[in-house]
VMD Tcl script that builds the backbone (N, CA, C; Angstrom):
set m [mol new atoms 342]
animate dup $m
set s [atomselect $m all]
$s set {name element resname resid chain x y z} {
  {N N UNK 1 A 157.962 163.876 -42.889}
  {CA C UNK 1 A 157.611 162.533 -43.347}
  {C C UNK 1 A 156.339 162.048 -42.652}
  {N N UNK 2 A 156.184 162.461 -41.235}
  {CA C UNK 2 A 154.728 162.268 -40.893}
  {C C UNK 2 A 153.605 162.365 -41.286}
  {N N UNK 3 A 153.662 163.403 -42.025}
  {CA C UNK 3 A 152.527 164.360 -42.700}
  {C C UNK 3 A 152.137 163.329 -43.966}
  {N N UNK 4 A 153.062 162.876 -44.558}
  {CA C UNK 4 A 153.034 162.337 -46.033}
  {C C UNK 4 A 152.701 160.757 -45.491}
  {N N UNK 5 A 152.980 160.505 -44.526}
  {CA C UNK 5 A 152.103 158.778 -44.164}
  {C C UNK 5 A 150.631 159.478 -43.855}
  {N N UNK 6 A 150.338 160.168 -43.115}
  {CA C UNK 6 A 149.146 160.791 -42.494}
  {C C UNK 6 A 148.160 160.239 -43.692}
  {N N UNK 7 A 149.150 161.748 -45.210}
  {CA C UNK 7 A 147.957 161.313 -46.183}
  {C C UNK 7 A 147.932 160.500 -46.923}
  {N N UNK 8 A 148.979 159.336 -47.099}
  {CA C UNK 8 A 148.639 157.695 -47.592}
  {C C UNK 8 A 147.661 157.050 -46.632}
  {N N UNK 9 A 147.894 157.463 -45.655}
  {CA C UNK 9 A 146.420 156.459 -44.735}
  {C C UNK 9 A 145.148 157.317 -45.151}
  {N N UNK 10 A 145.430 158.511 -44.840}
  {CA C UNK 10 A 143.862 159.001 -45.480}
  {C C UNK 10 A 143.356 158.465 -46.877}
  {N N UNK 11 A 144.437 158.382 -48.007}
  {CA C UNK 11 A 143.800 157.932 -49.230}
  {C C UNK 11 A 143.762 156.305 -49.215}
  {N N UNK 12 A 143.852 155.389 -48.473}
  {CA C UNK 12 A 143.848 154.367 -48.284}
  {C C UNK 12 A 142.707 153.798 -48.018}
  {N N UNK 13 A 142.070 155.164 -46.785}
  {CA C UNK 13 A 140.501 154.686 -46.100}
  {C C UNK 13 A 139.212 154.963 -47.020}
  {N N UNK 14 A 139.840 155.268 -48.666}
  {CA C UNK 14 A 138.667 155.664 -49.246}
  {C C UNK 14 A 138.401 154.339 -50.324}
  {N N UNK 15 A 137.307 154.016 -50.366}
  {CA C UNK 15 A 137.169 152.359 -50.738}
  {C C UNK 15 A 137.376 152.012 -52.058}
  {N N UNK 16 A 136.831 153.251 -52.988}
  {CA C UNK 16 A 137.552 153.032 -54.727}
  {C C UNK 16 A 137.813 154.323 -55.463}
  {N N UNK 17 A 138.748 154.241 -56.434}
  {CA C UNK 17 A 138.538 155.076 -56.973}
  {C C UNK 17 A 138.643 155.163 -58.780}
  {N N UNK 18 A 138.215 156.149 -59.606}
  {CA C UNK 18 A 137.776 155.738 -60.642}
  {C C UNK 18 A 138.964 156.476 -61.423}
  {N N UNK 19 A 139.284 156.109 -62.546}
  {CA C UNK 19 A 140.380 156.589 -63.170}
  {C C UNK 19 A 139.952 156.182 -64.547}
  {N N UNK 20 A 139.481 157.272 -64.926}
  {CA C UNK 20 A 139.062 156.707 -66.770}
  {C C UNK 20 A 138.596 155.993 -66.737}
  {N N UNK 21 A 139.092 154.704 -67.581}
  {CA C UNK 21 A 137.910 153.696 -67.715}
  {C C UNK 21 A 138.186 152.174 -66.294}
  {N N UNK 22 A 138.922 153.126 -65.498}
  {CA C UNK 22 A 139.512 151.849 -64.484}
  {C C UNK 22 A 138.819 152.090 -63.187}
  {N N UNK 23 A 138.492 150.920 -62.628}
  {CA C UNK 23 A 138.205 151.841 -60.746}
  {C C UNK 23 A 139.217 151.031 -60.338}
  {N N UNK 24 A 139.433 151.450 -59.126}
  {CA C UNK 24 A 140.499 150.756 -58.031}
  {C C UNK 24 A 139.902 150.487 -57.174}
  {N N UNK 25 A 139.908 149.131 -56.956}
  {CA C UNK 25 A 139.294 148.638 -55.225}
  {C C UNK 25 A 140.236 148.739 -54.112}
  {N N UNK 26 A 140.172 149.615 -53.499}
  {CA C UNK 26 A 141.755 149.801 -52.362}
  {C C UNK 26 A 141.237 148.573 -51.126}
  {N N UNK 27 A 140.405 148.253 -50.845}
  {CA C UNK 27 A 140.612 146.793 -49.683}
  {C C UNK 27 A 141.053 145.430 -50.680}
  {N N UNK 28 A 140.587 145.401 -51.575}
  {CA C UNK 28 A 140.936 143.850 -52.164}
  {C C UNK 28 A 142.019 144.741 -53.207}
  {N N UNK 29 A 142.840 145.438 -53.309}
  {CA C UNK 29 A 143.869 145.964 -53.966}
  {C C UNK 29 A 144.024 145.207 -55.689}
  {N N UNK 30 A 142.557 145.523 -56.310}
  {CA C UNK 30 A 142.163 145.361 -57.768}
  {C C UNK 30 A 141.968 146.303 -58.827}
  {N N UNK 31 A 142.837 146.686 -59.583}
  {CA C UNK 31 A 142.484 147.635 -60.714}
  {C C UNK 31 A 141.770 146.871 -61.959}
  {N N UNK 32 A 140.313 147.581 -61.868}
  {CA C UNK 32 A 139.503 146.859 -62.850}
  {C C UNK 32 A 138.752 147.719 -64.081}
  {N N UNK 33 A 138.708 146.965 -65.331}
  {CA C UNK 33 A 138.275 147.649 -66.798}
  {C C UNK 33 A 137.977 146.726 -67.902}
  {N N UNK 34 A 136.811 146.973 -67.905}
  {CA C UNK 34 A 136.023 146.181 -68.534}
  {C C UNK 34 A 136.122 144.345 -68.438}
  {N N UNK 35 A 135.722 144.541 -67.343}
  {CA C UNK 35 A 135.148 143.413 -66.430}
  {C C UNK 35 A 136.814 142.446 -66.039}
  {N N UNK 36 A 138.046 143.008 -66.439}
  {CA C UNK 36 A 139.704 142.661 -66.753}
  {C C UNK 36 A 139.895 143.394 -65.332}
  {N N UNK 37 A 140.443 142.102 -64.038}
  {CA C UNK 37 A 140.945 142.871 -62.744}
  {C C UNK 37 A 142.216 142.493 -62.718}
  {N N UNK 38 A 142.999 143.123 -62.224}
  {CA C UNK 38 A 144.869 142.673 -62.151}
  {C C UNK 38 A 144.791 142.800 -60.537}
  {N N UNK 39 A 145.702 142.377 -59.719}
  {CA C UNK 39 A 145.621 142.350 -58.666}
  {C C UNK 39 A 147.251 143.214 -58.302}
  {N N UNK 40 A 147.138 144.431 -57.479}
  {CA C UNK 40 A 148.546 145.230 -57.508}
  {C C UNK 40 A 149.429 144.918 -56.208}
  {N N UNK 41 A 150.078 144.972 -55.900}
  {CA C UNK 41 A 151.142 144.968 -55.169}
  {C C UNK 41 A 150.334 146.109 -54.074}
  {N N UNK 42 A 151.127 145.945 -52.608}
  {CA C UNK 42 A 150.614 147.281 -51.794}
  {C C UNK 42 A 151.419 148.760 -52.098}
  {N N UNK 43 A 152.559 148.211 -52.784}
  {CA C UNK 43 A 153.457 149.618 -53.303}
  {C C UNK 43 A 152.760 149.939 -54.597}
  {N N UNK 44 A 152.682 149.519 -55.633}
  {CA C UNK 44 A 151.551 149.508 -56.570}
  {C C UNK 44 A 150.565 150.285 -56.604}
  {N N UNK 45 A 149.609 149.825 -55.461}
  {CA C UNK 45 A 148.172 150.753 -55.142}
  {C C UNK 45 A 148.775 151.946 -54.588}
  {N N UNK 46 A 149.766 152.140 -53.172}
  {CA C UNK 46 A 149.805 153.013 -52.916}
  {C C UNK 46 A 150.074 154.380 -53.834}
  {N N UNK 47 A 151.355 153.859 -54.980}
  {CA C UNK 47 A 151.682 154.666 -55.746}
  {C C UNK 47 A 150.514 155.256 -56.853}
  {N N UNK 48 A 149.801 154.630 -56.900}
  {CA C UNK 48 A 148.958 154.320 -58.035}
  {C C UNK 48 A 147.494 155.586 -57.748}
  {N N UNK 49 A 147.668 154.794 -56.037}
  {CA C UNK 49 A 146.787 156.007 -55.668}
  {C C UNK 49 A 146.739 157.644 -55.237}
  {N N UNK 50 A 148.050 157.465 -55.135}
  {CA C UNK 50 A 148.377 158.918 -54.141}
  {C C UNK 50 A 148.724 159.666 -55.970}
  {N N UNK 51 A 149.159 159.206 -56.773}
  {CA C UNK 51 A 148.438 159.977 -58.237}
  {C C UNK 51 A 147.267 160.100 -58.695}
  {N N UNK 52 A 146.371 159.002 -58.158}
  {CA C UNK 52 A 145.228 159.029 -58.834}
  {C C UNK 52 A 144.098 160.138 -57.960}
  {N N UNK 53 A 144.598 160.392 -56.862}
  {CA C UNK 53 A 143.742 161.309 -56.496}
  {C C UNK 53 A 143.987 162.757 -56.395}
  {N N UNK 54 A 145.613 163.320 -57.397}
  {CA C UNK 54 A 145.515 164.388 -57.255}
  {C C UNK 54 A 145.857 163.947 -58.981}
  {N N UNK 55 A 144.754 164.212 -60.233}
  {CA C UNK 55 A 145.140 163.755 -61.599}
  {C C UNK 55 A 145.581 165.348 -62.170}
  {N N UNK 56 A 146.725 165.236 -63.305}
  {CA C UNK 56 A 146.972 166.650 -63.506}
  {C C UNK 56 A 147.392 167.179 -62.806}
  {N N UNK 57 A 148.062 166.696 -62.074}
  {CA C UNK 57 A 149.051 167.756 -60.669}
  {C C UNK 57 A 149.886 166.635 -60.994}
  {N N UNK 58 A 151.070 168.132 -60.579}
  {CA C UNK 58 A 152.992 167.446 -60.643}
  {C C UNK 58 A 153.211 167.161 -59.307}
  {N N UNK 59 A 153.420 165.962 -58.678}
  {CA C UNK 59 A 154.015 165.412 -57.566}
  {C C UNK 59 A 155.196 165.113 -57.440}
  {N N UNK 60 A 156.100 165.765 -56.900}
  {CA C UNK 60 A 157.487 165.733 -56.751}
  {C C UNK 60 A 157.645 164.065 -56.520}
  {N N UNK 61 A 159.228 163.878 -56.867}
  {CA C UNK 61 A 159.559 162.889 -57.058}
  {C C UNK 61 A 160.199 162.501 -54.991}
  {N N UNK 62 A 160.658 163.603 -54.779}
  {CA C UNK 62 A 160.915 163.260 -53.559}
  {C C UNK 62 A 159.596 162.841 -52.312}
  {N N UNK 63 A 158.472 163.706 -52.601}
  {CA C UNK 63 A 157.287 163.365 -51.720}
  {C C UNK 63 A 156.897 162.148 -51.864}
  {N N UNK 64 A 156.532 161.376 -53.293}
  {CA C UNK 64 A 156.438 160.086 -53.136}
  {C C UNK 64 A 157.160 159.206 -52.697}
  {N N UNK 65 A 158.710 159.074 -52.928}
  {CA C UNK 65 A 159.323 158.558 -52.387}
  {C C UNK 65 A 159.552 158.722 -50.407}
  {N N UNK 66 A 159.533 159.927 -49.924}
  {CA C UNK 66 A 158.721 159.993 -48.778}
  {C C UNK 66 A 157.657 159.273 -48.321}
  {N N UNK 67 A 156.633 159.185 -48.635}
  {CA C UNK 67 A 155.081 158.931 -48.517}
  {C C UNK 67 A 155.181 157.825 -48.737}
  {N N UNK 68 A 155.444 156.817 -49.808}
  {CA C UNK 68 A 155.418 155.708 -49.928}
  {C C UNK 68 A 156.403 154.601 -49.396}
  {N N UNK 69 A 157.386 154.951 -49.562}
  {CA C UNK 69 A 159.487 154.270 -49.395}
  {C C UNK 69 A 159.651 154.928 -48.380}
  {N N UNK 70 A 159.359 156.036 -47.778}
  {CA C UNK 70 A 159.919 156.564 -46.302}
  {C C UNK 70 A 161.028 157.223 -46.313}
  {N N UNK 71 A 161.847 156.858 -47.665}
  {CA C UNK 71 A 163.234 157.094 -47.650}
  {C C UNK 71 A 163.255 157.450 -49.310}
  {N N UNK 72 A 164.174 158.310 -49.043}
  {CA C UNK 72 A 164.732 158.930 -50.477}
  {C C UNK 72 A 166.081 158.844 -50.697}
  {N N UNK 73 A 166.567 157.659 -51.402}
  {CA C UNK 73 A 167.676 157.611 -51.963}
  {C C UNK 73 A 167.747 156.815 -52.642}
  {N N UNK 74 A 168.449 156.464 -53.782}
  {CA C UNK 74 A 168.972 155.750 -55.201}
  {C C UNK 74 A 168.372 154.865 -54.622}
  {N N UNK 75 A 168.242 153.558 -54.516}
  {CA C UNK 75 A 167.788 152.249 -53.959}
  {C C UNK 75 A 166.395 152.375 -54.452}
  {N N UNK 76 A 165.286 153.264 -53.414}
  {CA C UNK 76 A 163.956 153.240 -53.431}
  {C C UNK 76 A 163.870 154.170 -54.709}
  {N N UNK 77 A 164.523 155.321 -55.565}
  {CA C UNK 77 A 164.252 155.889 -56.671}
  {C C UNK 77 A 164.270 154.771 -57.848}
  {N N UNK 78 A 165.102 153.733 -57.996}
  {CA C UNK 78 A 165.194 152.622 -58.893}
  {C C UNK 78 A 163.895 152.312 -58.695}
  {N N UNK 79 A 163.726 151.500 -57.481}
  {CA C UNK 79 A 162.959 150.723 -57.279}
  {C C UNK 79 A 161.328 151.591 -57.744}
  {N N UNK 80 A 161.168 152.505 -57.248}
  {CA C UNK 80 A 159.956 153.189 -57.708}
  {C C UNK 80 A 159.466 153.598 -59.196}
  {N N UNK 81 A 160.858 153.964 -60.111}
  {CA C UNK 81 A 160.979 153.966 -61.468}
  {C C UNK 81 A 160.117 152.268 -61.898}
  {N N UNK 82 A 160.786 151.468 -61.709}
  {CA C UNK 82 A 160.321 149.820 -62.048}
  {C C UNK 82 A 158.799 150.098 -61.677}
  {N N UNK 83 A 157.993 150.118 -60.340}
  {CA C UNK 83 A 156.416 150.603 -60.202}
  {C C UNK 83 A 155.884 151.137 -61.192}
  {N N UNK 84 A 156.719 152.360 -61.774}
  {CA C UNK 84 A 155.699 153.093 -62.367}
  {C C UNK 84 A 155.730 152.764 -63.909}
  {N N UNK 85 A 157.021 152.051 -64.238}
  {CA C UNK 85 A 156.920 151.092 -65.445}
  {C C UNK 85 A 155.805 150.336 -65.902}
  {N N UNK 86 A 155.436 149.577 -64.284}
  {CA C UNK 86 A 154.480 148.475 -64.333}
  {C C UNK 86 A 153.203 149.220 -64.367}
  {N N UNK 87 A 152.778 150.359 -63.680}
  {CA C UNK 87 A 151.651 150.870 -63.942}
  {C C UNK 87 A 151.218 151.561 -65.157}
  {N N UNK 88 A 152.341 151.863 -65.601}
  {CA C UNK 88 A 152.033 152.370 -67.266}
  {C C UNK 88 A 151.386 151.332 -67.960}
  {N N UNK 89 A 152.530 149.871 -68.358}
  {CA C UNK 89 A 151.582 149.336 -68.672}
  {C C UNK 89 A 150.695 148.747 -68.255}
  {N N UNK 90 A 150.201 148.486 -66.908}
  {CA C UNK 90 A 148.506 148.159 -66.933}
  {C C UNK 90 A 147.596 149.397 -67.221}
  {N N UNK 91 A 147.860 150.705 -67.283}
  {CA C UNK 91 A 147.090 151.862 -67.411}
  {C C UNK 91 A 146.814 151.603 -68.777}
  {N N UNK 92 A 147.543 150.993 -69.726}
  {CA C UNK 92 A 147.754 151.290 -71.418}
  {C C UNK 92 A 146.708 150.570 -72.068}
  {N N UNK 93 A 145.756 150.129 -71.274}
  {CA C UNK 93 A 144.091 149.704 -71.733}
  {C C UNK 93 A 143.681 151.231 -71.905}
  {N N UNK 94 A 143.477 152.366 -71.460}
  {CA C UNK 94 A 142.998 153.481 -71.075}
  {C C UNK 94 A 143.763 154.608 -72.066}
  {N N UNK 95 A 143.843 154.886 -73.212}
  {CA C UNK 95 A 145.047 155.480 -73.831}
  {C C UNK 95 A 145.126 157.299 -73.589}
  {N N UNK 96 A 143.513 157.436 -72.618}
  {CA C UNK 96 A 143.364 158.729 -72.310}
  {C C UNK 96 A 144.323 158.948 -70.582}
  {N N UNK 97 A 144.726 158.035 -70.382}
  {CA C UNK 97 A 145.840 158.010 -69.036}
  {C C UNK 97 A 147.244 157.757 -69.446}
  {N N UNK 98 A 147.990 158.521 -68.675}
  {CA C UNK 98 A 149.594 158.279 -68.889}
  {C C UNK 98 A 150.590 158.725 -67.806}
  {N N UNK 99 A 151.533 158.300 -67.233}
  {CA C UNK 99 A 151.806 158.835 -66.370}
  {C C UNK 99 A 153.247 159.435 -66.772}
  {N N UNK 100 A 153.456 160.771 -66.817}
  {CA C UNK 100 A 154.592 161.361 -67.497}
  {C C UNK 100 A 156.018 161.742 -66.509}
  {N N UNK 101 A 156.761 161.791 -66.479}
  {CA C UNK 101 A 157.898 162.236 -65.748}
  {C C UNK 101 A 158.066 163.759 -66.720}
  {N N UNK 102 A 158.070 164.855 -65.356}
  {CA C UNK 102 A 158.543 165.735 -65.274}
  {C C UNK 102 A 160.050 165.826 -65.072}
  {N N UNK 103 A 160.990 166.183 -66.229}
  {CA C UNK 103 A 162.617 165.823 -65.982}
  {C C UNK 103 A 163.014 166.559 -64.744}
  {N N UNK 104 A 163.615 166.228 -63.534}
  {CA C UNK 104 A 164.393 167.077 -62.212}
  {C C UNK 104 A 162.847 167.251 -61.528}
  {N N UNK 105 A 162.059 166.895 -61.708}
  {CA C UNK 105 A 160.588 167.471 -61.065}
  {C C UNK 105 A 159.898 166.463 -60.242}
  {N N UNK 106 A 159.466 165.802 -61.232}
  {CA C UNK 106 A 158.090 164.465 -60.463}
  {C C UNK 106 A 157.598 163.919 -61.927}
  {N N UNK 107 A 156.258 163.343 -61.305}
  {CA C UNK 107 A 155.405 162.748 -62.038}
  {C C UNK 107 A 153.994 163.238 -61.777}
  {N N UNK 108 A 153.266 163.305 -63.198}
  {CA C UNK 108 A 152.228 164.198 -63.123}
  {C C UNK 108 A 151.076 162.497 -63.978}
  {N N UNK 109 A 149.944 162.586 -63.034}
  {CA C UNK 109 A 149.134 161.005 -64.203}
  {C C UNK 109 A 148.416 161.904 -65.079}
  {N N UNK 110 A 148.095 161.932 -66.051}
  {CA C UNK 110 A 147.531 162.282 -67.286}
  {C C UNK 110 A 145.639 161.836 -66.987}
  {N N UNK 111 A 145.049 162.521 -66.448}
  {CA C UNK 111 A 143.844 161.560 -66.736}
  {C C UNK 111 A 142.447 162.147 -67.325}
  {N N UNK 112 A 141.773 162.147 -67.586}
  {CA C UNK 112 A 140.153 163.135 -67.465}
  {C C UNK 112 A 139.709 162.810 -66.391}
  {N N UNK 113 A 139.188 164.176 -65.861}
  {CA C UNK 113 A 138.741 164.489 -65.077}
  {C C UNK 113 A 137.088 164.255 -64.603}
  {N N UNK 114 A 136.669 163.122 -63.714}
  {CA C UNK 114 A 135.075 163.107 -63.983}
  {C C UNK 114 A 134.451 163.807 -63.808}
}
mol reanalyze $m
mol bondsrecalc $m
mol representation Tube
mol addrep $m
């Protein structure tokens, strides 16, 4: 579990990042597209980001819940399902992004690649 905070702080210290037609401001925690900013939650960005910087890769369902929740069990799996609800639809400006559940696996974000 050390390892997996290690690299949420590493992707934390990087200042934006671009996702299709969205960037993410990780200090003022803003996902913005076409000139439209939403302001995310810190579970939100985190989740949001630790997909967005590996796009097209399957991320187990247990590592995020590690990395982000600390803890893996029913409670934080609900609770993380509801996140990624909410990020679908703010992603759904972008129809070339999606974030899919792998059944027994993870979640993989759908994105092009810049």
């Amino acid at each position: 579990m050390e390892n997996e905070n290690k690299i949420l702080e590493k992707l934390l210290k990087v200042p934006t990042y671009t996702l299709g037609a969205f960037t993410i401001d990780v200090p003022k925690r803003l996902l913005t597209t076409k000139g439209d900013s939403k302001k995310l939650t810190n579970k939100e960005l985190h989740l949001l980001i630790t997909l967005a910087s590996t796009p097209n890769v399957l991320l187990e369902r247990k590592y995020l819940l590690e990395s982000i929740w600390e803890e893996n069990n029913y409670f934080n799996g609900r609770s993380m399902d509801v996140y990624l609800c909410k990020l679908r639809k703010l992603l759904a400006a972008d129809q070339r992004i999606n974030i899919v559940n792998i059944h027994g696996k993870g979640y993989k974000l759908i994105a092009p690649v810049n």
